[in-house]
C-alpha positions in Angstrom: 0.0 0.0 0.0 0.8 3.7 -0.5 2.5 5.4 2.3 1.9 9.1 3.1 4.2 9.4 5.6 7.3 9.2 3.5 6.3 12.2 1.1 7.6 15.5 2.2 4.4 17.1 2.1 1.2 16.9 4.4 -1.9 14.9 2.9 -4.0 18.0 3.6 -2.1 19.9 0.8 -1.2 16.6 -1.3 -5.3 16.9 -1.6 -5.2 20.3 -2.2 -2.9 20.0 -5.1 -4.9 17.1 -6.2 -7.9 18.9 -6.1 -6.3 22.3 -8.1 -5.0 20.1 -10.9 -8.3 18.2 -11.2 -10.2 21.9 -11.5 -8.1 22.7 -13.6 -7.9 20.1 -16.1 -11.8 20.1 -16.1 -13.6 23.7 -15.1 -10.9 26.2 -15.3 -8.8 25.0 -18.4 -12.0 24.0 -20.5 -13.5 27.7 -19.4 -10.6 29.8 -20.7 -10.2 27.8 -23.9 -14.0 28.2 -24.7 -13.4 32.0 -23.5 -10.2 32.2 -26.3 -12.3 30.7 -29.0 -15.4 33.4 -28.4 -12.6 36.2 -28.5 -11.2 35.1 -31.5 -14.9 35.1 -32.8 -14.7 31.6 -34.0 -18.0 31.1 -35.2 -17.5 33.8 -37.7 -14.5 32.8 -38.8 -15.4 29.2 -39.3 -18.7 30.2 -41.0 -16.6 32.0 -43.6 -14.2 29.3 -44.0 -17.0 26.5 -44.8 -18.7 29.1 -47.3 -15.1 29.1 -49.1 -14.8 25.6 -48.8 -18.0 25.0 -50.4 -17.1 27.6 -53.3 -14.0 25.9 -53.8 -15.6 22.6 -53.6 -18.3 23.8 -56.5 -17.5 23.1 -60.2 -15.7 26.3 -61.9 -18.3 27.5 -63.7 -17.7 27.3 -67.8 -17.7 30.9 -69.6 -20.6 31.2 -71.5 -19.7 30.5 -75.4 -23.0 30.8 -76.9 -23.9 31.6 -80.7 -23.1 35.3 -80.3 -20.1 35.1 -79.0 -19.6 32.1 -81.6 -20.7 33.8 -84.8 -23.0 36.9 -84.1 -19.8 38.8 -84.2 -18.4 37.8 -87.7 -21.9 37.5 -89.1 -23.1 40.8 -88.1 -27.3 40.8 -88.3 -27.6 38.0 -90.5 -25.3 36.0 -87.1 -27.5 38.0 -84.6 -31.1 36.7 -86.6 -29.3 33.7 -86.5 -28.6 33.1 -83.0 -32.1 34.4 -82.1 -33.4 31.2 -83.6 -31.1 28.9 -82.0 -31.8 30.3 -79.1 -35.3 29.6 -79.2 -35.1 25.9 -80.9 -35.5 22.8 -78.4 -31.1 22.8 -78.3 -31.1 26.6 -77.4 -34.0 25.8 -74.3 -31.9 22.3 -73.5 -28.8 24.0 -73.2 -30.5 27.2 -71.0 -32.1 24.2 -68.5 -28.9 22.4 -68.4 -27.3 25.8 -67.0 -30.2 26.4 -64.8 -30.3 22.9 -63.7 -26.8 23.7 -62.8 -27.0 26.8 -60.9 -29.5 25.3 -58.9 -27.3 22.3 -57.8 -24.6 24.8 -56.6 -26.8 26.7 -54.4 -28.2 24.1 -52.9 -24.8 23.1 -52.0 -23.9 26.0 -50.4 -27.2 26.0 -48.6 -26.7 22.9 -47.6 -22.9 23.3 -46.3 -24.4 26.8 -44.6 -27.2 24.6 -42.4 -24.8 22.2 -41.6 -21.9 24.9 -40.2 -23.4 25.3 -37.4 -23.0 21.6 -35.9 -19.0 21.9 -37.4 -18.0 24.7 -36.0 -19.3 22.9 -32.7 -17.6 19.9 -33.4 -14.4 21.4 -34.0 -14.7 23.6 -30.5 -15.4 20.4 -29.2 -12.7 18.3 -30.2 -9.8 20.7 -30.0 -11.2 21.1 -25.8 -10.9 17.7 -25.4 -7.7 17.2 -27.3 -5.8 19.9 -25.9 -7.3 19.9 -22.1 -3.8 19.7 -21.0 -2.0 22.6 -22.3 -5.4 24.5 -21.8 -5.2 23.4 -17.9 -1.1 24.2 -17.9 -2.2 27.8 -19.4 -4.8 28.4 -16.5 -3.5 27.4 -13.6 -0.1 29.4 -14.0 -2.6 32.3 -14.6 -1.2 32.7 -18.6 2.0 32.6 -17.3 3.0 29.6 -19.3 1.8 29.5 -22.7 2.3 25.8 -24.2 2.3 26.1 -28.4 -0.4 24.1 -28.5 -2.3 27.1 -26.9 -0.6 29.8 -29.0 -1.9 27.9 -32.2 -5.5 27.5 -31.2 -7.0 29.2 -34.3 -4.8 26.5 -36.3 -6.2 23.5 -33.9 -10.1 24.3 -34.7 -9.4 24.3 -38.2 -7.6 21.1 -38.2 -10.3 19.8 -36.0 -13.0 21.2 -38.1 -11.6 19.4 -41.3 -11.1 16.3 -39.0 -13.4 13.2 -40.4 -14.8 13.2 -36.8 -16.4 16.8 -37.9 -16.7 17.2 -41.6 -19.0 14.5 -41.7 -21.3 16.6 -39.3 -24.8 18.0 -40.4 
């Protein structure tokens, strides 16, 4: 069995110690990381970043090459009357629902990736808490004396969390 009497400390402040280390792994250091993250207005930032994400994600949209820019311009009128007809044949209304058909799918991707930021952004507060509860506690109970990098770099930990598996599948 353990023997308290050996250790050059009383029990009373062994406890004590105990105690501070276990508030400040779970109230303290938790508390002052979520307090970080609302200063650095997280939420905002993350939102931003998943709308980019999303735009990036999308198809680059193809530059329209339609019959003007094809032959209005080297046919003058006679390209222009043209065109006009094309435009209103069954190809020139397949082609014009193709694009819309189009547009549509991208903004319901970004509508979609914008209801489902919410639960990310969450996630990745979540995660980077829990992963870095340590460093968080070290960083509150020296009263932000000690800084561990893993604290310094806590914009670049929610953004690793929040394109973690564990979060992107989220929503």
């Amino acid at each position: 069995m353990f023997d308290s009497s050996n250790i050059p400390v009383a029990g009373g402040a062994l406890a004590a110690g105990l105690l501070y280390v276990g508030a400040s792994l779970f109230l303290t250091g938790p508390l002052v990381g979520e307090r970080m993250i609302a200063k650095m207005d997280w939420a905002l930032q993350c939102a931003r970043y998943i709308r980019a994400e999303a735009e990036s994600s999308a198809n680059p949209s193809m530059p329209k090459i339609g019959c003007n820019e094809l032959f209005g311009k080297w046919l003058g009128r006679e390209g222009a009357r043209l065109c006009q007809i094309l435009d209103e044949s069954p190809i020139g209304q397949t082609l014009r629902s193709a694009e819309d058909a189009k547009r549509e799918m991208q903004q319901r991707h970004f509508e979609y990736a914008a209801a489902r930021a919410g639960s990310r952004c969450e996630c990745a507060i979540t995660t980077t808490l829990e992963n870095r509860r340590v460093p968080l506690a070290i960083y509150a109970e020296t009263a932000r004396l000690v800084t561990p990098p893993s604290v310094k770099l806590l914009q670049s930990d929610l953004v690793s969390s929040l394109n973690a598996s564990s979060c992107a599948a989220k929503g």
